[in-house]
FISEKOL-978415 format. One line per 2 residues: for each residue x, y, z of N, C-alpha, C. Coordinates in steps of 0.05 Angstrom, whole numbers, plus 32768, in hexadecimal, padded with zeros to 4 digits. Layout:
N
X/Y/Z/X/Y/Z/X/Y/Z ~ ...
//
This chain:
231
7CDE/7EA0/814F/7CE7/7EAB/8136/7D05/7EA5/8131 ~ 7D11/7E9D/811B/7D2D/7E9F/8113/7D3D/7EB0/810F
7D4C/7EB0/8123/7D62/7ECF/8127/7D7C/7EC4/8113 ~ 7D81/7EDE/8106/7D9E/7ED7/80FB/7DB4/7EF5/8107
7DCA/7EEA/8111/7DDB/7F03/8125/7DEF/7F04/8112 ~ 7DF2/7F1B/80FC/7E07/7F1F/80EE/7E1F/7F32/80FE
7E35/7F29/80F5/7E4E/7F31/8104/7E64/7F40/80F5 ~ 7E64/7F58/80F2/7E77/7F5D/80DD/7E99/7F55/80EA
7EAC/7F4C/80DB/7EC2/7F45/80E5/7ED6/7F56/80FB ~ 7EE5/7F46/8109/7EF8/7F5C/811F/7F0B/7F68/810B
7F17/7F74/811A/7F2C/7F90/810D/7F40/7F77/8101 ~ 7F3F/7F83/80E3/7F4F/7F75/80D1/7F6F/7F84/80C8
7F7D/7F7F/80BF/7F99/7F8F/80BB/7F9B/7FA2/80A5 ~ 7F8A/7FC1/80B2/7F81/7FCD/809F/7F9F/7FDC/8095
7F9F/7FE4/807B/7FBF/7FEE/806B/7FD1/7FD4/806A ~ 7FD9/7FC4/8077/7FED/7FAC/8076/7FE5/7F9E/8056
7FF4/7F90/804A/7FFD/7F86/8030/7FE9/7F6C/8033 ~ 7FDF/7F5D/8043/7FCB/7F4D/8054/7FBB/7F55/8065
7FA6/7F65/805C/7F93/7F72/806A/7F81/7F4E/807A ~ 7F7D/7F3A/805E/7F6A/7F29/806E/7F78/7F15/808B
7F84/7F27/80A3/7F83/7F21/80B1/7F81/7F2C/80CD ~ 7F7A/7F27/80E8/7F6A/7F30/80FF/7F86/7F3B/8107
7F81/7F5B/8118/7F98/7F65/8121/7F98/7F5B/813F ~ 7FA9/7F5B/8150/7FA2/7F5A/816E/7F8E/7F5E/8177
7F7C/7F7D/816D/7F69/7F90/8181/7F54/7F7E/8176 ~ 7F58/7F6F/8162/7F42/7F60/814D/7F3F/7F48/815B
7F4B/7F3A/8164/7F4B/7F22/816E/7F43/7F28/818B ~ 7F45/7F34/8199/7F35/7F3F/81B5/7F27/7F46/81A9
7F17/7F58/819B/7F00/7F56/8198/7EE6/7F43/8196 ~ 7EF2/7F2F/8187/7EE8/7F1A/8186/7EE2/7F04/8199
7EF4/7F02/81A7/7EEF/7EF9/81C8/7EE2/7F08/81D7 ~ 7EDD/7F22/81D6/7ED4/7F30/81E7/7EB4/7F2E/81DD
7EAC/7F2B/81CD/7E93/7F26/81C3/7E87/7F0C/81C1 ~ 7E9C/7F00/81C2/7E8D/7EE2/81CD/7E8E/7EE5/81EF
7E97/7EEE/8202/7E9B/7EEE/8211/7E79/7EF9/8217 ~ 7E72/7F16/8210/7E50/7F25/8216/7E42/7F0E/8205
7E43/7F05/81F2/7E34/7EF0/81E9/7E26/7EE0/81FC ~ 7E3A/7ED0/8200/7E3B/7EB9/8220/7E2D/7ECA/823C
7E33/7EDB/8241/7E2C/7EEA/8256/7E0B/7EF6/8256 ~ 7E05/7EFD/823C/7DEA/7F05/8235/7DD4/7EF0/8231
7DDE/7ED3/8230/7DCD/7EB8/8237/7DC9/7EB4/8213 ~ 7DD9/7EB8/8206/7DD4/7EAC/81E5/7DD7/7E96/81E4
7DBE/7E99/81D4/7DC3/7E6E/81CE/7DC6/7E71/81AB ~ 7DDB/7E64/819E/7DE7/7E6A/8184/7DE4/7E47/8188
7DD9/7E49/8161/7DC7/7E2D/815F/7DD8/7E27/8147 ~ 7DED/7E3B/8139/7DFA/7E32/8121/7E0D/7E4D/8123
7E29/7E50/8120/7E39/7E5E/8116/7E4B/7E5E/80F2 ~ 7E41/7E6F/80E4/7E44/7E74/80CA/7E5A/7E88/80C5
7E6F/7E85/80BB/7E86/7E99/80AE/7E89/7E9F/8090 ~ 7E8C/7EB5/8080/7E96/7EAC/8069/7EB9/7E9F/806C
7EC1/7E97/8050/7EE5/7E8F/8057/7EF5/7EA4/805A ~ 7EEE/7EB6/8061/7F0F/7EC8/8056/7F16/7ECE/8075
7F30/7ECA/8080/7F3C/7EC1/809A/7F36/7ED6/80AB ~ 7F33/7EEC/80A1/7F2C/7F01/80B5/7F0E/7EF3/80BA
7EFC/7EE3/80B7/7EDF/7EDD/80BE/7EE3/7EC7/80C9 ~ 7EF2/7EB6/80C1/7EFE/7E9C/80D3/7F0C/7EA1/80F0
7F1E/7EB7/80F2/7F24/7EBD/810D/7F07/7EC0/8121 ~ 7F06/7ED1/8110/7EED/7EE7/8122/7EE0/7ED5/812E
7ECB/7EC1/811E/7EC4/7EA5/8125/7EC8/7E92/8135 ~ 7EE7/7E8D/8135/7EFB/7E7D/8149/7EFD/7E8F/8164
7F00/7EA9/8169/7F02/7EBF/8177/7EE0/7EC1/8189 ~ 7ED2/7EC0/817B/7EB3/7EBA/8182/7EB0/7EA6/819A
7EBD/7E8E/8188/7EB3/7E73/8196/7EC8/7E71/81B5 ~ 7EDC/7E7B/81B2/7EF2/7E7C/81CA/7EE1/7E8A/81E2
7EDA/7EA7/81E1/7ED3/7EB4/81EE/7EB6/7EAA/81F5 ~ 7EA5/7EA1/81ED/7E8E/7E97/81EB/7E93/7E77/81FC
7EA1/7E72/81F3/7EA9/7E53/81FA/7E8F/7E48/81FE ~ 7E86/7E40/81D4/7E72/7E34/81D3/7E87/7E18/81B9
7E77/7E04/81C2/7E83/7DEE/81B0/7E6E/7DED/81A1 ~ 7E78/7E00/8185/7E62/7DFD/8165/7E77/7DFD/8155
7E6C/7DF7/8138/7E75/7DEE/811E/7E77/7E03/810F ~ 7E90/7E11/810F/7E8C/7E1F/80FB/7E89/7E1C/80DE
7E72/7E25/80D3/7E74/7E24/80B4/7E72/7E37/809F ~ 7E82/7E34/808F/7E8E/7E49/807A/7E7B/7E4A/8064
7E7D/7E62/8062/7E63/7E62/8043/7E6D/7E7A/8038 ~ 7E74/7E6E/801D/7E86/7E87/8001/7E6D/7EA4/7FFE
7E5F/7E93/8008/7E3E/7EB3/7FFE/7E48/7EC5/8013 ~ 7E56/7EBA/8026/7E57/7ED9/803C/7E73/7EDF/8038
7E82/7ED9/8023/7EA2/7EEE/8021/7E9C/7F08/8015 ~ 7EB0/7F15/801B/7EAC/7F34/8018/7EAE/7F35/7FFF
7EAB/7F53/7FEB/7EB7/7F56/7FD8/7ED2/7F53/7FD4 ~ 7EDA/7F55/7FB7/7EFC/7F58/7FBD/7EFF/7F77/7FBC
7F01/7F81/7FCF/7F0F/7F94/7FCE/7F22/7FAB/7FB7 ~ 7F39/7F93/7FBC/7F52/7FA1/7FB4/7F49/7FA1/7F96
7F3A/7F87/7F84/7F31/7F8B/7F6F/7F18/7FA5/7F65 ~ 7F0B/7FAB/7F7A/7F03/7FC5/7F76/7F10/7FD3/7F76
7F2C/7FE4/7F8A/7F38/7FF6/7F82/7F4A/7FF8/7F70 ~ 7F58/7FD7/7F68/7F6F/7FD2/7F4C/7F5F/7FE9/7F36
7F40/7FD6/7F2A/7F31/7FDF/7F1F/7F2B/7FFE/7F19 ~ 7F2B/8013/7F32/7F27/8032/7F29/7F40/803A/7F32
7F5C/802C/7F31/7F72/803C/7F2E/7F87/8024/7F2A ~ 7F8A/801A/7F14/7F9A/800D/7F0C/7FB6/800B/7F1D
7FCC/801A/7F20/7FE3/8022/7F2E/7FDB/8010/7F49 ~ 7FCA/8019/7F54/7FCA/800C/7F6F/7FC0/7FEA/7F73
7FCF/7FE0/7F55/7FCE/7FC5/7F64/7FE8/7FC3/7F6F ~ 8000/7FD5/7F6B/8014/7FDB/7F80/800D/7FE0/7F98
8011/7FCD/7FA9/7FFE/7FD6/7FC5/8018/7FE8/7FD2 ~ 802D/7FE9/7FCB/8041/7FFA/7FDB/8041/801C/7FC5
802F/8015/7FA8/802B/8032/7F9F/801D/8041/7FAE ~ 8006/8036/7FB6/7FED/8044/7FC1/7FF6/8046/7FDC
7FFD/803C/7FEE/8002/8045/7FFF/8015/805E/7FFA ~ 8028/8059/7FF1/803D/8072/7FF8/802F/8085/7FEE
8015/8086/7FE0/800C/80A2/7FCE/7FF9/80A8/7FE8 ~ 7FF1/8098/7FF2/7FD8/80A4/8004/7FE8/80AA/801C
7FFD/80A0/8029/800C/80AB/8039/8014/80CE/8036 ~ 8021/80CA/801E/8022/80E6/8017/800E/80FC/8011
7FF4/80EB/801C/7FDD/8103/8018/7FD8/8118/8038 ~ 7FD1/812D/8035/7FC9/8138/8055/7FBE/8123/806B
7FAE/8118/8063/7FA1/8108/8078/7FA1/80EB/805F ~ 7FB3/80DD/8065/7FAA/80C5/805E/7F94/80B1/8061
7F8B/80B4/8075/7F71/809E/807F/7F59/80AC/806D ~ 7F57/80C9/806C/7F44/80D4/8059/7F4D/80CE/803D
7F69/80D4/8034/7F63/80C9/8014/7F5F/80B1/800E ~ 7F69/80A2/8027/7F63/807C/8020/7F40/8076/801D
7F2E/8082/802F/7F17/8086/8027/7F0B/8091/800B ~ 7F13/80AC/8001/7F08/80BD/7FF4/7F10/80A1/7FDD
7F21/809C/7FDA/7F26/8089/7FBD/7F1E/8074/7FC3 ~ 7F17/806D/7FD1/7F0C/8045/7FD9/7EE8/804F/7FD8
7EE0/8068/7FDD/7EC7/8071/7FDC/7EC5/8068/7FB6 ~ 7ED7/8081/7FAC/7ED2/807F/7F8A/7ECE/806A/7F88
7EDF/8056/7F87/7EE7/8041/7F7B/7ECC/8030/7F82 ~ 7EBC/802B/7F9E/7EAB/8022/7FA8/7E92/802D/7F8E
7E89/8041/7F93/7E7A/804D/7F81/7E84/804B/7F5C ~ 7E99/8041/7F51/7E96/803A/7F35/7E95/8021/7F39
7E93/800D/7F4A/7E8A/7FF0/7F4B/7E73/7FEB/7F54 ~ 7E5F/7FF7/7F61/7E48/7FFA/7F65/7E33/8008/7F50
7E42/801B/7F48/7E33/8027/7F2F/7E2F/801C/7F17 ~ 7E37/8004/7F11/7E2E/7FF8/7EF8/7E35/7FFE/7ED1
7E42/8010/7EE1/7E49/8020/7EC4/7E6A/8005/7EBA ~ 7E6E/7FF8/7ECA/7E89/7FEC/7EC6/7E8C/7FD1/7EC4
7E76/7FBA/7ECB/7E73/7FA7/7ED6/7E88/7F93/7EC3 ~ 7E8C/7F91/7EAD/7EA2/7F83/7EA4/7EBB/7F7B/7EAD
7EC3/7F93/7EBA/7EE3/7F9E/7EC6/7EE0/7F8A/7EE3 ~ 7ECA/7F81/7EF0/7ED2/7F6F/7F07/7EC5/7F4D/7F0A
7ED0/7F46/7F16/7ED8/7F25/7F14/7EB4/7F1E/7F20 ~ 7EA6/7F2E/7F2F/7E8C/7F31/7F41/7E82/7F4C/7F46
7E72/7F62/7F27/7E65/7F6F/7F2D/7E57/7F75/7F44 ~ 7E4D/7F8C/7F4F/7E36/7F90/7F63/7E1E/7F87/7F71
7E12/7F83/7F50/7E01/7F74/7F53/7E03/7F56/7F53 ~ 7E14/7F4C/7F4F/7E16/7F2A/7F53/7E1F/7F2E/7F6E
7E34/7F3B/7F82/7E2D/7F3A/7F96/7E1B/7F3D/7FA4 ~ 7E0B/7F4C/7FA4/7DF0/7F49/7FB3/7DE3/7F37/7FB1
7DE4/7F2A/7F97/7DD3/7F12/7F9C/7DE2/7EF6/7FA7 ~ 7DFE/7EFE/7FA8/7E17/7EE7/7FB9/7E00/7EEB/7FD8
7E05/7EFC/7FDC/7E08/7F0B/7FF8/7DE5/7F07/7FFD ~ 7DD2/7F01/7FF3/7DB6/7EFB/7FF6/7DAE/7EDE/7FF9
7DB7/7ED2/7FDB/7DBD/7EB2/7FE3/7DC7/7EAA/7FF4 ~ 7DDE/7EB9/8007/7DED/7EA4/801C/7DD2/7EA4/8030
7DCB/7EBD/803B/7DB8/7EC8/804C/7DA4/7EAF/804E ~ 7D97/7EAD/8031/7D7F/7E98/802E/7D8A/7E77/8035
7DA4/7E76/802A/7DAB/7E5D/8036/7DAD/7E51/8053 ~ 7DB5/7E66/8063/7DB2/7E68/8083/7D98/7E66/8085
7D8A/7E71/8076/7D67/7E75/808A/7D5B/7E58/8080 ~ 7D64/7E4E/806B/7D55/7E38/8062/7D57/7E1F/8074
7D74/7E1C/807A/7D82/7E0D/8093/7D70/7E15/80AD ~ 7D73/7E2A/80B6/7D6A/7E32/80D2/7D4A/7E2C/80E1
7D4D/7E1F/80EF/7D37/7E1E/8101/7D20/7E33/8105 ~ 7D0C/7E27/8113/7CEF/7E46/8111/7CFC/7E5B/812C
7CFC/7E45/8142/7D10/7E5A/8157/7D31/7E54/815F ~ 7D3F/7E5C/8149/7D62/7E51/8143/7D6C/7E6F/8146
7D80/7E70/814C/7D90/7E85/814B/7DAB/7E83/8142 ~ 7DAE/7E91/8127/7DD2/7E88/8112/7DDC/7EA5/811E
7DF7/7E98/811A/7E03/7EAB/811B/7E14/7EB1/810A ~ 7E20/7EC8/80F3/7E2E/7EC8/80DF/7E40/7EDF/80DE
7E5D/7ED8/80DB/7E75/7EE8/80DD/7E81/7EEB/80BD ~ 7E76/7F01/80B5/7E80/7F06/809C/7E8F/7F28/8095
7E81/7F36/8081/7E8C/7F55/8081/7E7F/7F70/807D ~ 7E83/7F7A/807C/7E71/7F91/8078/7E62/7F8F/805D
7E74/7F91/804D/7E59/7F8E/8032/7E47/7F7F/803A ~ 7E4C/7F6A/803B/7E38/7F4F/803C/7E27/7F5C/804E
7E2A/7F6E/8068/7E12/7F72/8078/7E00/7F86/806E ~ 7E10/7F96/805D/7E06/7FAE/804B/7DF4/7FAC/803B
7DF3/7F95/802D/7DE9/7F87/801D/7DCA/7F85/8029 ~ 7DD3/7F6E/8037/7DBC/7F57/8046/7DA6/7F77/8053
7DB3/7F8C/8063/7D9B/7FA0/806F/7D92/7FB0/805A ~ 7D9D/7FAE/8041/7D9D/7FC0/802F/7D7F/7FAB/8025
7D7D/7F92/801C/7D64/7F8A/8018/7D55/7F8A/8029 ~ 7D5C/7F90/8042/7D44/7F89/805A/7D3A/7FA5/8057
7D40/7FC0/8051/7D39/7FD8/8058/7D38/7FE7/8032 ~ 7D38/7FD3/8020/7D32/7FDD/8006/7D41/7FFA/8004
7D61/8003/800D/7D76/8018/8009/7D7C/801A/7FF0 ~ 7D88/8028/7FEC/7D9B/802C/7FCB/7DAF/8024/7FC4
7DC0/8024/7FBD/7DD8/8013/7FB9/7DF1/802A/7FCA ~ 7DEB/8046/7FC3/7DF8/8056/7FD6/7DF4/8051/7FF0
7DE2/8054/7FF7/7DD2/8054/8011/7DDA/8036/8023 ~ 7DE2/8021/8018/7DF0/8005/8018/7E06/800B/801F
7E19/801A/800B/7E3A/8020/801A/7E2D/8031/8032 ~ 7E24/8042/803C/7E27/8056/8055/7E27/8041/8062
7E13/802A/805A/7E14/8019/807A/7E29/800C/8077 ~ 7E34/8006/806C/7E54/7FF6/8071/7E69/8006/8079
7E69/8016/8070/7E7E/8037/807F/7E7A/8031/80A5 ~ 7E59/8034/80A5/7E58/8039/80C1/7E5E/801B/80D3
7E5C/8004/80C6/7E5B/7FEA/80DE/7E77/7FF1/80EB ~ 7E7F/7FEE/8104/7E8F/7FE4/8112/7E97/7FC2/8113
7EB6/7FC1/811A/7EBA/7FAE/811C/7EB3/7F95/8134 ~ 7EA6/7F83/8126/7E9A/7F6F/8140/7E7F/7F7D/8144
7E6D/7F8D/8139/7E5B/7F97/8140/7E42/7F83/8132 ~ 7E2F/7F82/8142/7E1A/7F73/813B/7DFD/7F75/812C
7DF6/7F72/811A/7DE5/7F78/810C/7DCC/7F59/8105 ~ 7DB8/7F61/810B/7D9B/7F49/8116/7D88/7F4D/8106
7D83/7F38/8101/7D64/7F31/80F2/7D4E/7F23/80F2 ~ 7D35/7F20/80F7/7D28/7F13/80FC/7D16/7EF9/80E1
7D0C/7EED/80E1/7CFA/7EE1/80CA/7CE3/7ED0/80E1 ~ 7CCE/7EE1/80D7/7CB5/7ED6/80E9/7CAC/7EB5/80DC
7C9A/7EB3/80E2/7C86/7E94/80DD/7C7B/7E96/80BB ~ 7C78/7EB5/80B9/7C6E/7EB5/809A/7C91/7EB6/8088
7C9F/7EB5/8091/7CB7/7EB7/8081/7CC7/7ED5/807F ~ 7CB2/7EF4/8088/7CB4/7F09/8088/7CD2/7F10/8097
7CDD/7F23/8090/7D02/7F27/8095/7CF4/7F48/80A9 ~ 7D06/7F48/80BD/7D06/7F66/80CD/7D23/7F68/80DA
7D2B/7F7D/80CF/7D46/7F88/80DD/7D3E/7F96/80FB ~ 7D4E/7F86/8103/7D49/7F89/811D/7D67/7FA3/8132
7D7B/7F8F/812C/7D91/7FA4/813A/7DA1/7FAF/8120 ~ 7DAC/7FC3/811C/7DC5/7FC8/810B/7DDD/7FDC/8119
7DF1/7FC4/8114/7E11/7FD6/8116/7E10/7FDB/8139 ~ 7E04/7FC1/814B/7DFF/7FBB/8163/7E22/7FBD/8173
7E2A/7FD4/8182/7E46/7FCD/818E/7E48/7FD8/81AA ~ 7E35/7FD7/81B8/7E34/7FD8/81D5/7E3E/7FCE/81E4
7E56/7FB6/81DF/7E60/7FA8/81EF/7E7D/7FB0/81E7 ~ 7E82/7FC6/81DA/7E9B/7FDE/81D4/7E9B/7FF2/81DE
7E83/7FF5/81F4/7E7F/8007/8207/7E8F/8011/8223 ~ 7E91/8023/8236/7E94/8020/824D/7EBC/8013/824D
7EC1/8001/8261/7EE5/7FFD/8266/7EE9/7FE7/8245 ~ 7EDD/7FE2/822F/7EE0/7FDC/821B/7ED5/7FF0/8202
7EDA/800C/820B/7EDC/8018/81F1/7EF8/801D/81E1 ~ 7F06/8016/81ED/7F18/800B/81DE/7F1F/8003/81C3
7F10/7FF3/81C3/7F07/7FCC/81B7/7EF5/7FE1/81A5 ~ 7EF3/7FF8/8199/7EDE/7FFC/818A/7EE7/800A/8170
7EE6/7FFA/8150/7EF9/8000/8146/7EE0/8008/8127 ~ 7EEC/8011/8111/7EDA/800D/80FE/7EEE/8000/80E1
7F08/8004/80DF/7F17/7FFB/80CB/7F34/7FF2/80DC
//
């Protein structure tokens, strides 16, 4: 059967003015997972990234630690949302990225108000009530984020195994059709993936899809819990 091993990206530079890039703990991670990769006897038949550099490290970080000689290839269907254009979108002000910070600094717990408003904002871009206001409604992502999926499987062998380093939505997405979820029920699973954590799928002989692992981070276990991050 054709395995596809989705990889949500290593620890990216969460709050920094350039979030799309791998922090230190991010870039060990990523070695460190190619490292159990290699060690667990994987045989990886194609490696897939979307572009955005935090998925290109991770990727590059993969192949080091793995120390497998493959091709990485980039595919626009697995980039994340934009983000920051979701939150511009339900709070105008904060395309000052030094407004919003200093406002959420000044909240009790920052890391909770940076959530509670990236939640809103998540939920008036998912909810449909707005779709004009962004450059790639909800639903055209999902179907970004479905098409890439089908393009890998169309490529892939009967017994191939891809491997693909992209982001949380995109994985949110893809289990979200394998398990027919809600569109709420879609963000929880992106809330919960960890970084570098692995998420599996199967496609039998009849073409049939089965989720197999989700939000896989056992190798953040034990003298590398450390290495175990979620934002």
């Amino acid at each position: 059967m054709t395995r596809v091993i989705l990889v949500r990206h290593s620890q990216a530079s969460f709050g920094a003015t350039d979030y799309d890039c791998l922090s230190d703990k991010g870039h060990e991670q990523a070695e460190h997972l190619g490292k159990v990769l290699r060690e667990r006897g994987e045989t990886i038949d194609a490696l897939w990234s979307g572009r955005l550099q935090r998925h290109r490290q991770t990727a590059k970080g993969l192949l080091q630690g793995a120390d497998w000689d493959l091709e990485q290839h980039c595919l626009a269907g697995f980039d994340e949302f934009d983000h920051q254009q979701v939150i511009v979108r339900y709070e105008p002000r904060y395309n000052d990225h030094e407004v919003m910070m200093s406002e959420l600094a000044a909240a009790e717990n920052p890391r909770d108000a940076f959530f509670g408003m990236f939640g809103a904002a998540l939920a008036r871009w998912y909810g449909g009530t707005a779709d004009g206001d962004y450059d790639e409604p909800w639903r055209q992502f999902q179907a970004r984020c479905k098409a890439a999926l089908e393009q890998v499987l169309k490529l892939a062998g009967p017994d191939e195994t891809h491997l693909v380093v992209t982001s949380g939505g995109v994985i949110a997405v893809i289990v979200q059709a394998l398990l027919g979820l809600g569109d709420a029920a879609a963000m929880q699973v992106n809330w919960t993936l960890a970084n570098a954590s692995m998420t599996s799928l199967q496609v039998s002989s009849q073409r049939k899809r089965r989720l197999m692992t989700l939000n896989e981070y056992s190798h953040f276990h034990g003298d590398r819990s450390y290495l175990l991050t979620w934002r």
